[in-house]
C-alpha positions as CSV (number, residue, x, y, z in Angstrom):
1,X,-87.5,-29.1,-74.9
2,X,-86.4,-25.5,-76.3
3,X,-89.5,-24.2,-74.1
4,X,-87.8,-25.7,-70.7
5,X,-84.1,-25.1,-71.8
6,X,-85.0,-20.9,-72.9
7,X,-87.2,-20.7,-69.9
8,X,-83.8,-21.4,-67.1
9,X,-81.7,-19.1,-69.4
10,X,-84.2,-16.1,-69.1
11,X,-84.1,-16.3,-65.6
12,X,-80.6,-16.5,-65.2
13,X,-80.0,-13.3,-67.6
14,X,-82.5,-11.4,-65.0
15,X,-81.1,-12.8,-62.1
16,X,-77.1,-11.0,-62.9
17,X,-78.8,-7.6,-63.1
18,X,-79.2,-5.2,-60.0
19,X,-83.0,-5.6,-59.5
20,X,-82.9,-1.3,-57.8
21,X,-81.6,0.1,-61.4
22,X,-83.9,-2.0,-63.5
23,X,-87.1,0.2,-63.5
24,X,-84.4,3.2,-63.7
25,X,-83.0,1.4,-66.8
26,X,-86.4,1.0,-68.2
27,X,-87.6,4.3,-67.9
28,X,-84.2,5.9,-69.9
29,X,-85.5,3.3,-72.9
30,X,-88.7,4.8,-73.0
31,X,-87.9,8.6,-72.5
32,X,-85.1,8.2,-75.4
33,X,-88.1,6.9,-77.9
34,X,-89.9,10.4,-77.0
35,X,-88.0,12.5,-79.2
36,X,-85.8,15.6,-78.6
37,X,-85.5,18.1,-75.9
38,X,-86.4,16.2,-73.2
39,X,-84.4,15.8,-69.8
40,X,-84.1,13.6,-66.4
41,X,-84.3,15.4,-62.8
42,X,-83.1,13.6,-60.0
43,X,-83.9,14.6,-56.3
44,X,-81.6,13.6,-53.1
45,X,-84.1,14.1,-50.1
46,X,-82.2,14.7,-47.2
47,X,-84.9,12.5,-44.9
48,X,-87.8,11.5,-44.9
49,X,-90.8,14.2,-44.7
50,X,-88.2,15.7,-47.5
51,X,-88.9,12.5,-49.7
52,X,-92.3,12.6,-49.8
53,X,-92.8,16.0,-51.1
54,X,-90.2,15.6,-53.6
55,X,-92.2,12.1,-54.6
56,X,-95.3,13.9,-54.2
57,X,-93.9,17.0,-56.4
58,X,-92.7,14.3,-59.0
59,X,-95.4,12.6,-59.6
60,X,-97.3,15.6,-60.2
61,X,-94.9,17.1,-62.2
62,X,-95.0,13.6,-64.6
63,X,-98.7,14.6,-65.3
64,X,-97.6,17.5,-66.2
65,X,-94.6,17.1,-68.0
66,X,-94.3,13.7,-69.1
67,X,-92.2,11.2,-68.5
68,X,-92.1,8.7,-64.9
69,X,-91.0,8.4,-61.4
70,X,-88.2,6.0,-60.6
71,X,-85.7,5.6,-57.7
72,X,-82.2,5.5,-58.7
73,X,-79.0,4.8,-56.9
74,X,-78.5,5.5,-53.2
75,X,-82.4,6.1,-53.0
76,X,-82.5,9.4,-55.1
77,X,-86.0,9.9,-57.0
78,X,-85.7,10.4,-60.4
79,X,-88.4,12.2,-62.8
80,X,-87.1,10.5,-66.7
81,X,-88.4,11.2,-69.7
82,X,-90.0,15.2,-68.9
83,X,-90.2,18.1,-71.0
84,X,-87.2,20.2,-70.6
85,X,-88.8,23.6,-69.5
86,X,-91.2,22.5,-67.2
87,X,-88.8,20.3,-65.3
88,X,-86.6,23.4,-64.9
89,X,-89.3,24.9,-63.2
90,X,-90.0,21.9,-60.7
91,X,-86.2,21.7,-60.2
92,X,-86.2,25.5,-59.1
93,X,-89.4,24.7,-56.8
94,X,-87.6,21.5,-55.2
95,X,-84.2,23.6,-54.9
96,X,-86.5,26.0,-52.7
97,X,-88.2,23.5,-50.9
98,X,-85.7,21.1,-49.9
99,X,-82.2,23.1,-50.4
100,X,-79.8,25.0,-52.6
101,X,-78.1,22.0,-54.2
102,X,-80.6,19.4,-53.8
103,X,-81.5,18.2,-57.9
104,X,-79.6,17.7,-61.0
105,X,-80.8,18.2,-64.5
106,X,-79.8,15.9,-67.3
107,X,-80.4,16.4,-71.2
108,X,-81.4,13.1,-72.7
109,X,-80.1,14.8,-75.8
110,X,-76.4,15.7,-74.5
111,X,-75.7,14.3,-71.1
112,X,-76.8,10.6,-72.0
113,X,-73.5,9.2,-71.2
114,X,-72.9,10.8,-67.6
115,X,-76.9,9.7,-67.0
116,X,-75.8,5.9,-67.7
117,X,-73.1,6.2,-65.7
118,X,-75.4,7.2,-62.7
119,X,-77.9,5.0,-63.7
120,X,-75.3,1.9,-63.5
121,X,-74.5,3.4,-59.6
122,X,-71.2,5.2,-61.1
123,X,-72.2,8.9,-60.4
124,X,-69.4,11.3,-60.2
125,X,-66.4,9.7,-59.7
126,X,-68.1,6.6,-57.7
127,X,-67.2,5.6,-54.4
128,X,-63.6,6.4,-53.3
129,X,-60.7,3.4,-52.0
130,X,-59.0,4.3,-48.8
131,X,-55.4,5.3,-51.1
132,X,-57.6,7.8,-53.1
133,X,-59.9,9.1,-50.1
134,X,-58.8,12.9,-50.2
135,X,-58.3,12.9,-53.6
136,X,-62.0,12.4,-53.7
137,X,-62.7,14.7,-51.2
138,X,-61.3,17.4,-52.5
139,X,-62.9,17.3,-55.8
140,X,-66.4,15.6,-55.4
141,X,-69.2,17.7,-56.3
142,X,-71.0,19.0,-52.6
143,X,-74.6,18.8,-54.6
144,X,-76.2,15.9,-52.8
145,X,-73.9,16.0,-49.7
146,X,-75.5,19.1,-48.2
147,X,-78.6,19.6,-46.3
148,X,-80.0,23.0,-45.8
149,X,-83.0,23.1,-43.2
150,X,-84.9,25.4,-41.6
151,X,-85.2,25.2,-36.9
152,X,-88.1,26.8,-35.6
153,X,-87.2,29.3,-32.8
154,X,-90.5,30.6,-30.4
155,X,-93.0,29.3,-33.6
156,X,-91.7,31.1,-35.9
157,X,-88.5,30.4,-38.8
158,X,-85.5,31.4,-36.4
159,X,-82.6,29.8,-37.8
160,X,-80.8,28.2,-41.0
161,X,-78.8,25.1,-40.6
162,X,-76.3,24.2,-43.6
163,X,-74.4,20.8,-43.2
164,X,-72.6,17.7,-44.6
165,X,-75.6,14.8,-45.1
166,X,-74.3,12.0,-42.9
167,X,-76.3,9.7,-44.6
168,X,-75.6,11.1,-48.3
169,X,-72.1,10.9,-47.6
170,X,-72.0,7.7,-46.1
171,X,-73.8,5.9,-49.3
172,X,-71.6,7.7,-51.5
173,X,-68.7,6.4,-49.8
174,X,-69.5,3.0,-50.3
175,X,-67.2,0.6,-48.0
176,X,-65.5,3.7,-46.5
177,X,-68.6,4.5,-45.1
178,X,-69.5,2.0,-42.3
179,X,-66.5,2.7,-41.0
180,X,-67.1,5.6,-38.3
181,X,-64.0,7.1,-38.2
182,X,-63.4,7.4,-42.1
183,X,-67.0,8.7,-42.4
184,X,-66.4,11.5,-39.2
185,X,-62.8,12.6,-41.2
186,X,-65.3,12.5,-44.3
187,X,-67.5,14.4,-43.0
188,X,-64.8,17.2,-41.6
189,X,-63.2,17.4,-44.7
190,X,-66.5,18.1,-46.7
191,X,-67.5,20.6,-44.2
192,X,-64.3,22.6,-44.3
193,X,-65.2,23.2,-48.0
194,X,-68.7,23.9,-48.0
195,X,-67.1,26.8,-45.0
196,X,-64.7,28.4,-47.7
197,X,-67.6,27.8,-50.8
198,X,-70.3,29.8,-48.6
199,X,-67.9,32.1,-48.0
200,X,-67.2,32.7,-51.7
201,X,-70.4,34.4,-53.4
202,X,-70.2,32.8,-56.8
203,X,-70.8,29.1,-54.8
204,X,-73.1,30.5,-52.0
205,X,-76.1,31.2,-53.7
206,X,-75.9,27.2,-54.3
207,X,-75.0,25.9,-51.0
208,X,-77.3,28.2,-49.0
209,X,-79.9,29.1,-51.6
210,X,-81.8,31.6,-53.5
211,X,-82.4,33.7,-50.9
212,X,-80.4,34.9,-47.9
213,X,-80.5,33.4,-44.6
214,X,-82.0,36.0,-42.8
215,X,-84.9,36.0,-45.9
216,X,-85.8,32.6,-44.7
217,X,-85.7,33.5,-41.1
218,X,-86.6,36.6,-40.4
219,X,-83.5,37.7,-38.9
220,X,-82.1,34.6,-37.2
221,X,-78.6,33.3,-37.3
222,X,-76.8,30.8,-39.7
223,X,-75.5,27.7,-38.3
224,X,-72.1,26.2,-40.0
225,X,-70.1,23.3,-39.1
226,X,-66.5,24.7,-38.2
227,X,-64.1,21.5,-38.2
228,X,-61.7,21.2,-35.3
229,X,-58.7,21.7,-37.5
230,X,-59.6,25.1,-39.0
231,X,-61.2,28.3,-38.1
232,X,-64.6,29.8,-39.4
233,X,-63.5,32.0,-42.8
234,X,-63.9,36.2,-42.6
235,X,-63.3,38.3,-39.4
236,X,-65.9,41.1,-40.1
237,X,-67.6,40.1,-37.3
238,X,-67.8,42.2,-33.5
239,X,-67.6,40.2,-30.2
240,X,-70.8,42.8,-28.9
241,X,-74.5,42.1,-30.2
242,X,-76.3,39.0,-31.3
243,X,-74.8,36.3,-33.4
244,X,-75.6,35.8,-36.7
245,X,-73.1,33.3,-37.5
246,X,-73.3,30.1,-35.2
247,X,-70.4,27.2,-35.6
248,X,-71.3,24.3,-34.6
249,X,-68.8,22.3,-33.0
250,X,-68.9,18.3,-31.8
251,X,-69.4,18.0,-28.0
252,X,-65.7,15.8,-28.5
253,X,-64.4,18.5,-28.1
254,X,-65.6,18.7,-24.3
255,X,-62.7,16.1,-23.5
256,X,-60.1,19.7,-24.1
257,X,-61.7,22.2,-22.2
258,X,-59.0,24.7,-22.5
259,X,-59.0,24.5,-26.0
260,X,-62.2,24.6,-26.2
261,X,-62.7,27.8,-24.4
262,X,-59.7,29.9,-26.5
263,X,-61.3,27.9,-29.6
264,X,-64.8,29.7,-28.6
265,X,-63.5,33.1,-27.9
266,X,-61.8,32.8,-30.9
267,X,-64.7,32.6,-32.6
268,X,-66.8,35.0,-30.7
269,X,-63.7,38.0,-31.4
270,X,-64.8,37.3,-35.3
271,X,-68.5,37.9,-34.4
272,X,-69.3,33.9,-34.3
273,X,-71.3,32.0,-31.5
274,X,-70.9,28.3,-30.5
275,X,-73.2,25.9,-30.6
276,X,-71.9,22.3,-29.3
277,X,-73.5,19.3,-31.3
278,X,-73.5,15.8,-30.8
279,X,-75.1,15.7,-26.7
280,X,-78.2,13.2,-26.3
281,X,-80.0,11.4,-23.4
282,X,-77.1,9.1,-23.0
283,X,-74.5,11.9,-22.3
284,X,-76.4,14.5,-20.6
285,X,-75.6,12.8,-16.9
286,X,-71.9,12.4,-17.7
287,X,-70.7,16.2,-18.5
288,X,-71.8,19.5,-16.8
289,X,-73.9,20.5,-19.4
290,X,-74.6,24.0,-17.8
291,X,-71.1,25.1,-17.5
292,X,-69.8,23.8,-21.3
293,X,-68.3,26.9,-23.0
294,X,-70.9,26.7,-25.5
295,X,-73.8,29.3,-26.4
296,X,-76.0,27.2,-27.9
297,X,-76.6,23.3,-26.8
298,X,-77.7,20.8,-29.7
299,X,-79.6,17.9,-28.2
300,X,-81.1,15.2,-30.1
301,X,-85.0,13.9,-29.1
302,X,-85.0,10.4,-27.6
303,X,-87.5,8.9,-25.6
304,X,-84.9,8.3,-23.1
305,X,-84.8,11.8,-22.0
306,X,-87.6,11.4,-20.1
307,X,-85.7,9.5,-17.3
308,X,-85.1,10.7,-14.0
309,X,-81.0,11.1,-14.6
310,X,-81.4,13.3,-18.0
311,X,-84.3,15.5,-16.7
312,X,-81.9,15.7,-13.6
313,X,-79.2,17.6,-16.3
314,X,-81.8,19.2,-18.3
315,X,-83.5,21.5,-15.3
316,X,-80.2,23.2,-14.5
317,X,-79.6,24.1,-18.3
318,X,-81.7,27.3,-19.2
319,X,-83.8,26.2,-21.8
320,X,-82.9,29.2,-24.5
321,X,-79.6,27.5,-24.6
322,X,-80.7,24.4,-26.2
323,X,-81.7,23.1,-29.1
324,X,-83.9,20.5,-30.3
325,X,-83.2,18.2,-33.3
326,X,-84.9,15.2,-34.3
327,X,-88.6,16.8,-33.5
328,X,-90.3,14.3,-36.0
329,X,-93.2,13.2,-33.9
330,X,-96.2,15.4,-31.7
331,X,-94.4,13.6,-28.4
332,X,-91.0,15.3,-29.0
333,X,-92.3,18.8,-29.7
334,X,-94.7,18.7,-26.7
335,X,-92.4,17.5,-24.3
336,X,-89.9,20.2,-25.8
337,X,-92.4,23.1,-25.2
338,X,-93.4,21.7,-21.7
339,X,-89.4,22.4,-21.2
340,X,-89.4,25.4,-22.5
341,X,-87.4,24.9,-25.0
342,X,-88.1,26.7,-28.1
343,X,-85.5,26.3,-30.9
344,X,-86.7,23.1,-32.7
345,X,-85.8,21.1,-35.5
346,X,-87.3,18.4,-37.3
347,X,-90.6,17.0,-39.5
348,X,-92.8,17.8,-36.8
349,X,-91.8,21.6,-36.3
350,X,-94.1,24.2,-37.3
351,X,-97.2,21.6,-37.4
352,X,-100.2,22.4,-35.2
């Protein structure tokens, strides 16, 4: 009888706790009976090619260095339980590979407390209410909540993209989150201050890297998020010559055309171009896409613009004009080179 009544009482301890954080739970036991000086590292990918180098990265870096692989909360990878110099070293190598603020470091020894607090899903100042929404926006750390790729332009590094994580943000803002208007003002808000940080040169070398942008691409322009409600920091810029600074603006803002012009010559007087984001298969046969007051054009790869209507749209934009996103398969880069179009983002960019 005390067999069958402990067996019932086991299962329901297990049952109350969150089955993701358990092997995350685990491995902070373990790493705390190695002894001193070591550390946890914890990697956001951005998507998906992103998390399988960083898996790859840390799994090799746990032969290397001790300790294990987990995932933690909101999908991050976790390396518990290394040797603190060596996993300062893979950190610096993931930073470069995947983006300026994409790890975080913990010392087993002194950060313990904030490390349970992540561990238990309460990173930061956890997800936000709807009362306290800008509070939290204002003050919550951008590390994790920006993504820093590199676009291919003509097969070569062209261009640097810095922006808000959608998908980052989302999971960190809990309920807020499926709602799409909360998570667009979200978004705005965060984007406004990782404009003013990159401006700043104590917080840029975070946000946008080690290096600078033209380091990583040759040359080629920067591409910023510049929320409707303010205008892109620093006016050192000259309306003549290329554009090194590229704000990207929603295509919603095609429903103000007016604005949307003085809003772009704005921009171009402080030595800025404009790239409209947010245009896809769906919208393509719905606008003028040639005659948007934009320089650049972001379009993102569906299947769907293969159809008669969006290739209709397509053939009377000049293909230097647009851009490619979402180029994670062989299909999407060859139809985009067949087009003609040459700036390219994605998995799949740069592959042979």
């Amino acid at each position: 009888m005390r067999i069958m009544h402990a067996a019932p009482t086991l299962i329901a301890e297990r049952s109350t706790a969150p089955l993701a954080e358990a092997p995350l739970q685990i491995a902070l036991r373990q790493a705390l009976r190695s002894g001193a000086g070591r550390v946890a590292l914890a990697v956001a990918p951005a998507a998906a090619h992103q998390r399988r180098v960083a898996l790859a990265l840390l799994q090799e870096g746990a032969q290397a260095a001790g300790g294990q692989v987990v995932e933690g909360p909101g999908g991050d990878l976790l390396l518990v339980g290394a040797e603190a110099a060596r996993a300062v070293r893979l950190r610096q190598l993931l930073d470069r590979l995947l983006g300026g603020s994409a790890t975080t470091l913990w010392s087993l020894d002194r950060d313990l407390p904030a490390l349970r607090r992540y561990a238990a899903g309460e990173a930061g100042e956890g997800a936000p209410d709807l009362a306290g929404l800008d509070s939290w926006l204002a003050s919550v750390p951008l590390r994790g909540l920006v993504r820093r790729s590199v676009g291919q332009r003509a097969g070569a590094p062209g261009f640097l993209r810095v922006e808000i994580a959608r998908d980052a943000l989302r999971a960190r803002l809990g309920g807020l989150g499926t709602d799409a208007d909360l998570l667009r003002h979200a978004a705005q808000a965060l984007a406004a201050r990782l404009l003013h940080g990159i401006a700043d040169p104590h917080q840029a070398r975070e946000l946008i890297g080690a290096q600078p942008p033209s380091a990583v691409t040759g040359g080629g322009a920067l591409h910023l998020a510049v929320p409707p409600a303010i205008m892109a920091p620093g006016g050192e810029g000259h309306s003549a010559g290329p554009r090194r600074l590229i704000a990207t603006l929603t295509v919603e803002e095609v429903a103000d055309p007016p604005a949307l012009a003085l809003r772009r010559a704005a921009l171009a007087a402080r030595g800025w171009g404009v790239e409209l984001d947010g245009l896809d298969a769906a919208l393509l046969p719905l606008l003028d896409p040639e005659s948007l007051p934009a320089d650049l054009l972001r379009l993102r790869w569906s299947e769907a613009l293969v159809a008669p209507a969006a290739m209709l749209a397509l053939r009377r934009i000049d293909p230097v004009k647009l851009v490619l996103s979402g180029v994670d398969t062989p299909a999407a880069r060859d139809w985009a080179l067949g087009l003609g179009i040459s700036a390219l983002e994605g998995s799949e960019v740069g592959q042979a």
